[in-house]
C-alpha positions in Angstrom: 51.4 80.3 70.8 54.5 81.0 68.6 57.6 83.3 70.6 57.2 82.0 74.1 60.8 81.3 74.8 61.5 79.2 77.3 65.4 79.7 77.6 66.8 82.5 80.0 70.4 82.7 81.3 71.5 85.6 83.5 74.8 86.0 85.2 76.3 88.2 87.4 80.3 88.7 88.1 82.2 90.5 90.4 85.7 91.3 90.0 87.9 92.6 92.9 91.5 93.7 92.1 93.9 94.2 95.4 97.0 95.5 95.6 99.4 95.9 98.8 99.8 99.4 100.2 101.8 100.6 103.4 100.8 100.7 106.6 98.4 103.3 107.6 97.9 104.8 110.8 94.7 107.4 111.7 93.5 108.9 114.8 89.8 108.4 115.2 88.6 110.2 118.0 88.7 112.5 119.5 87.7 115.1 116.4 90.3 117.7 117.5 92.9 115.4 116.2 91.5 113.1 113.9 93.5 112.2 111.0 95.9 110.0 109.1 98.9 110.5 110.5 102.8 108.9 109.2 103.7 105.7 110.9 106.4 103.4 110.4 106.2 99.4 109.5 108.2 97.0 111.8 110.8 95.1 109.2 109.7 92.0 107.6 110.2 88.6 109.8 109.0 90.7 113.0 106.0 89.1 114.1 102.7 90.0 113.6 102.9 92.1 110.6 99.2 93.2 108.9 99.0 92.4 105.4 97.1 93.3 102.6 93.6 94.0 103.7 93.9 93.4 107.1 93.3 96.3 109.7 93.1 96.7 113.6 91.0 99.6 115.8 91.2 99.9 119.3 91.8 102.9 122.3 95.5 103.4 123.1 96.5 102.2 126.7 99.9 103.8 127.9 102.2 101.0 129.1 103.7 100.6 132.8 107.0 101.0 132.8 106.6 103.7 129.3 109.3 102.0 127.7 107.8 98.1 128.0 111.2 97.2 128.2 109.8 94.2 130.8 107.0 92.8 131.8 104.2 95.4 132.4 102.3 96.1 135.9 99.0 97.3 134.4 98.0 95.2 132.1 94.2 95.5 133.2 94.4 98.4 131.8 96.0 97.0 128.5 94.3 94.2 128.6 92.4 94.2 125.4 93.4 97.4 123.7 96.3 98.8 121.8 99.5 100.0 124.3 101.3 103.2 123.9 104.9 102.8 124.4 107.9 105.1 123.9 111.4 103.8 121.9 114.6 103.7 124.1 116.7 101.4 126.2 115.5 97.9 124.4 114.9 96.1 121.3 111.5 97.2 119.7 110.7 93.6 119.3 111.2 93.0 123.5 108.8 96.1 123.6 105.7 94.3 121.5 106.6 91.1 123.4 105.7 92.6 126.9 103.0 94.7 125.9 101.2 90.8 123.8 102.1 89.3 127.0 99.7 91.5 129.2 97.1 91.1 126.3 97.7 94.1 124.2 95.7 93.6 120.8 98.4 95.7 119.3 101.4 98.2 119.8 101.8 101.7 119.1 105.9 102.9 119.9 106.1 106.8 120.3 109.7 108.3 118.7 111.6 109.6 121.2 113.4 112.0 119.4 111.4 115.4 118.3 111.8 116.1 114.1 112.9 112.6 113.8 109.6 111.5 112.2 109.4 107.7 112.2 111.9 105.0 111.1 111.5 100.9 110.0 111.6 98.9 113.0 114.2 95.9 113.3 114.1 92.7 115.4 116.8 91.7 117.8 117.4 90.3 121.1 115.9 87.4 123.1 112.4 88.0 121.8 112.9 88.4 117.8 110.2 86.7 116.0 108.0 85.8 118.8 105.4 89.0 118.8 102.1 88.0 117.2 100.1 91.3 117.7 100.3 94.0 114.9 102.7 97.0 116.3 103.5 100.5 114.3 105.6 103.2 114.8 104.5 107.0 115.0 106.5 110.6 115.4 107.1 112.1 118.6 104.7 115.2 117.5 101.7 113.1 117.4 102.3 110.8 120.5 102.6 114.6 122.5 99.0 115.1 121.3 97.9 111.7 122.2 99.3 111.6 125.8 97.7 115.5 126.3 94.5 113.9 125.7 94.7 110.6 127.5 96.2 112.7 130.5 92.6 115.0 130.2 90.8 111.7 131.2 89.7 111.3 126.5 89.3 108.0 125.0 91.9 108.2 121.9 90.9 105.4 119.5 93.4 104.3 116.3 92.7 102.6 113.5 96.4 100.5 111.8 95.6 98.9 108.5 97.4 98.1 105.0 94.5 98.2 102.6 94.3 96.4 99.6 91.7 97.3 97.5 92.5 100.2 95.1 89.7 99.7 92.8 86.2 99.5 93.0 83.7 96.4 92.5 82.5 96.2 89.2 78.8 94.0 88.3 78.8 92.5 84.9 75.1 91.5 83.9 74.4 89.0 80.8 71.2 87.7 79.8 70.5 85.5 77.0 69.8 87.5 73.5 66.4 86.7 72.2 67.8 85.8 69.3 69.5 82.7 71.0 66.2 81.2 73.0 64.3 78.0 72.2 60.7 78.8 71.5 58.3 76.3 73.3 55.4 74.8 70.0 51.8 76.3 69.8 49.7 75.8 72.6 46.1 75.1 72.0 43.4 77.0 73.1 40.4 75.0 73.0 36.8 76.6 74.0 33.8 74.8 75.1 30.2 76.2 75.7 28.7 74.1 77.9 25.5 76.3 78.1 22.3 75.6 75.9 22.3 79.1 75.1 24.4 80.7 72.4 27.1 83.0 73.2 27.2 86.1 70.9 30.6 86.7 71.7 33.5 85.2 73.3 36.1 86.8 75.8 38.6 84.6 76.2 41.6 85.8 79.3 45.1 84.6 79.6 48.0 85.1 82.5 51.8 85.4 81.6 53.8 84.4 84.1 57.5 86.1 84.0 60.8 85.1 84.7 60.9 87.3 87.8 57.2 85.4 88.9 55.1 88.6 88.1 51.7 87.7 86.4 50.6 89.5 84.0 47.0 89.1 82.2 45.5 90.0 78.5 42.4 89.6 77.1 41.1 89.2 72.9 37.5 89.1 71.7 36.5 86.6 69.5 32.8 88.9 67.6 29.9 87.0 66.2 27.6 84.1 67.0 29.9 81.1 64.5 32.3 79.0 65.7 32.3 76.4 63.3 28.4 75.3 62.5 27.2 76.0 66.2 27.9 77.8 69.2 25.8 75.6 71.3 28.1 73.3 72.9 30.8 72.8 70.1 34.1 74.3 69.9 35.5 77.1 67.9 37.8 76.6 65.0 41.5 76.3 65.0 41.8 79.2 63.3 39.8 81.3 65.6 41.4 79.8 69.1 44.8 80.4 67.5 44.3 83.7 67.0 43.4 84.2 70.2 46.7 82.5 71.9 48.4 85.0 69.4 46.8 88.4 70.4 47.4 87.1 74.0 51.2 87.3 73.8 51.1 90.2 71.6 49.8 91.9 73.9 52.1 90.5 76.5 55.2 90.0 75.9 57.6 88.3 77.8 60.4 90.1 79.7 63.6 89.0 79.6 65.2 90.8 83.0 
């Protein structure tokens, strides 16, 4: 049985490409102001920066005092979630240091000045380098929304993130031309009547296992009562069993995929 190929290769690649974006910073929920909104990045070297790919969700928690400018007296209710605190009287890096220290998962620092959108956020002071939870600044606009709704008793969830991918995934499928396969040799079909009577004519079946381990079946007729001298007992001839094994695959062919 000539063209049973025996040789299949199939591979599959995925290619990613990522490259570093700013820092994002979107209202979730509530619906009413949902949205990507402009934040600003704290300056490199300031302690727990997000990079590339990396991304933090959680509901805001206002700080106690508002300005975190030492240690904070709720932080059950921080505990866990991201705190809201406003800029003034300290370094922005002593701000994130009290707010990680009453187990904050993050920082968001309100502007304090209205129209004065959002600006990059230094270290300095005894605490520089020491924060380790992600922080952002956002205008003073969009904190006055934020506080209106966590003052009407609304969860206000965040999501801060620098994405990276800026690309799709893309699947590359290659499977081994037939042209390039090893065919297996002839296989034999050898058919025995082990009856006394003689057969008139002889159906002879044959399965096709594929690559993917799907069966699949065909079926060739062999007419008259000759199969050599006798039918009664003795096998057919070589040429007859081999055309058999050929009309099988014919009729099946193998898939490749």
């Amino acid at each position: 049985m000539k063209k049973l190929y025996s040789l299949f290769v199939f591979s599959l690649l995925t290619i990613a490409a990522t490259q570093a974006q700013d820092l994002q910073f979107f209202i979730n929920s509530p619906s009413g102001i949902a949205g990507q909104y402009e934040c600003g990045a704290p300056a490199a070297g300031f302690g727990g920066e997000l990079t590339a790919g990396q991304s933090i969700t959680g509901v805001l928690a206002p700080a106690d005092p508002n300005e975190a400018c030492e240690a904070l007296v709720n932080p059950a209710e921080v505990a866990g979630k991201i705190a809201l605190v406003d800029r003034g009287s300290c370094f922005f890096s002593d701000k994130v240091y009290f707010a990680e220290q009453a187990g904050a998962a993050g920082i968001i620092i309100c502007n304090n000045q209205p129209g004065g959108g959002v600006i990059g956020m230094a270290a300095g002071g005894d605490y520089a380098g020491l924060s380790t939870i992600p922080s952002a600044m956002i205008p003073f606009e969009v904190c006055e929304e934020i506080k209106a709704e966590i003052n009407n008793g609304v969860d206000v969830e965040i999501l801060l993130q620098v994405p990276g991918m800026y690309r799709p995934i893309t699947n590359w499928a290659y499977s081994t031309p037939l042209e390039h396969t090893q065919p297996i040799p002839t296989l034999g079909v050898q058919i025995i009547n082990t009856t006394a009577e003689t057969i008139e004519n002889a159906e002879v079946y044959c399965d096709i296992t594929t690559p993917s381990g799907s069966t699949q079946s065909a079926s060739a007729l062999i007419e008259g009562t000759r199969c050599g001298a006798r039918c009664d007992g003795t096998r057919r001839t070589r040429a007859q069993t081999r055309a058999i094994a050929l009309t099988c695959l014919q009729q099946q062919p193998i898939p490749t995929t």
